[in-house]
N, C-alpha and C positions, 0 to 999 in steps of 0.2 A: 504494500500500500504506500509504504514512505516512497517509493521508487517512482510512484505513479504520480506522486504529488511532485516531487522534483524535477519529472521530465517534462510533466504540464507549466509549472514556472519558468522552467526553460525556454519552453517553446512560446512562452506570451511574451518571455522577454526578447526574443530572438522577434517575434512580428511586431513588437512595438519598436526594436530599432532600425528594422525594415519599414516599416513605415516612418521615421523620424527620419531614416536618409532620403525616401522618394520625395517626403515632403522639402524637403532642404534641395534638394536638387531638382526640383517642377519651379521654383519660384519663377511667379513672371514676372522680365522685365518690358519694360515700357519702351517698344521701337520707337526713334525718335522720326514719328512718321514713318515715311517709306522712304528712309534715309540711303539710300544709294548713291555714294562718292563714285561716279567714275566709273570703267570697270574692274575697279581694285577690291575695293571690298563694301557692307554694309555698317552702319552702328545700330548699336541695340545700347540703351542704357538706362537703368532705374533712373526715375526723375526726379529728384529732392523734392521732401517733401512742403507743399502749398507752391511748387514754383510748376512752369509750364514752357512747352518748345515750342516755339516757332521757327516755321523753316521760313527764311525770308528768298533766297536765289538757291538754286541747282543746277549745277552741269555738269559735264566730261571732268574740268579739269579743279571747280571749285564750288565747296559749299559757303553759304552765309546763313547762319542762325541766331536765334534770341531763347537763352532761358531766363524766364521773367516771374519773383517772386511776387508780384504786384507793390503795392504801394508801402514806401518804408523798408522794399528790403531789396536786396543788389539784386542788379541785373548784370547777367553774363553774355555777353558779343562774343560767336562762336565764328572762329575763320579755320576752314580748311581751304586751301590752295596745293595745287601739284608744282613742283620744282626742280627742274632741269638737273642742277646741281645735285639733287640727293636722290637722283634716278638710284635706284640698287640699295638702297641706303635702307634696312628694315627698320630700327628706331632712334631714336636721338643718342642710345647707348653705343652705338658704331660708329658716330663721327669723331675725328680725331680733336684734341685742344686747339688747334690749330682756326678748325669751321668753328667750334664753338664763342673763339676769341670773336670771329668776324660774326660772329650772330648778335655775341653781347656789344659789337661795338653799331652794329646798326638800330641800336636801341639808344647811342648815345645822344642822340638830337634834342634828347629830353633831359629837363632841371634837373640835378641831385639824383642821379639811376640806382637805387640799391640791387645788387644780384642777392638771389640765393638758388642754389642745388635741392630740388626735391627729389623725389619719385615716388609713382603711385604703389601700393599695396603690394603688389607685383614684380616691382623694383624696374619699372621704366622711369629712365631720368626727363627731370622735367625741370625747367627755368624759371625761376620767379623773378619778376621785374617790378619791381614799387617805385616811387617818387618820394621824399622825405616825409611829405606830406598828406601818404597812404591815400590820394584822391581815389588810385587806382591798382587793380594789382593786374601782371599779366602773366599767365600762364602760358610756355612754351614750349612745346616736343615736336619731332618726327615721326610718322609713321610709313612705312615705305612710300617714300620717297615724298610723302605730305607731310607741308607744315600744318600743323594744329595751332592755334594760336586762340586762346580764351581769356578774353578781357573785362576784367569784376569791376562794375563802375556800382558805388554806392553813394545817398547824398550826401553824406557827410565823409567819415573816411571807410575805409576798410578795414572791419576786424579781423582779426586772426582765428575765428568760428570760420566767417565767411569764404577764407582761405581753402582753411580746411574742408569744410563744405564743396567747394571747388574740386579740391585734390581726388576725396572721395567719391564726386561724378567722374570725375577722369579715370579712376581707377574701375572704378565699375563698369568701363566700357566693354563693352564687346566687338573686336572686329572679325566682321564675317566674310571671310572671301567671297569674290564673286564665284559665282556657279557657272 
């Protein structure tokens, strides 16, 4: 009898962790639209939560987007463009010090530039670009052979929630090969 009891808790605990991994691995995410860059690949990305995408332009070579928390909280200006230069290039972690100095120096036209090195959960390196005066943060990577470029404009400045927030959607990406 004890035997019969042991391999019944067994077996509930074995379908309760099989159902606690389907659940974990069904979760949806939220296509950002019918996001097709190109014929390179798609994004798929959970949307933070109270904000919302808008696609504003699509084509072959470039997207332009708006994630918009509504009133009182940052909006993010999403730029993808294709770039000659980083043809073959899989992500911002393949380019040598060398592009990277010339990526930070075409940032320099702007007041007081603070750099800093992120990456998302995943460990793709990402650029962060602020102004002394945090009006703005800009968020910078590769992804074969596109730039990503996501620019957090708040009214007043920029917190470091926001930031993070930021990083968090980028990290959450999904890129989908094309089919």
């Amino acid at each position: 009898m004890m035997k019969k009891i042991i391999a019944l808790a067994l077996s509930l605990m074995l379908i309760l962790c099989a159902a606690a991994v389907l659940a974990e691995g069904t979760v949806e995410k939220t296509e950002l639209g019918s996001l097709k860059v190109g014929q390179a690949f798609t994004i798929r990305s959970k949307v933070p939560e109270n904000y919302t995408f808008s696609l504003v332009t699509s084509n072959e070579l470039n997207l332009v987007g708006i994630l918009s928390g509504g009133e009182g909280r940052p909006t993010v200006y999403i730029s993808i463009a294709y770039n000659e230069e980083y043809n073959g290039v899989e992500r911002f972690n393949d380019v040598d010090e060398a592009t990277v100095q010339e990526i930070r120096d075409s940032f320099q036209d702007m007041d007081e530039v603070v750099f800093e090195d992120l990456e998302t959960a995943y460990g793709t390196r990402l650029l962060k670009v602020t102004q002394a005066n945090k009006s703005f943060a800009d968020i910078y990577t590769i992804y074969k052979g596109y730039e990503l470029e996501f620019v957090l404009t708040a009214q007043d400045e920029v917190q470091d929630a926001d930031i993070q927030m930021l990083v968090d959607f980028i990290s959450d990406m999904d890129f989908v090969p094309a089919e």
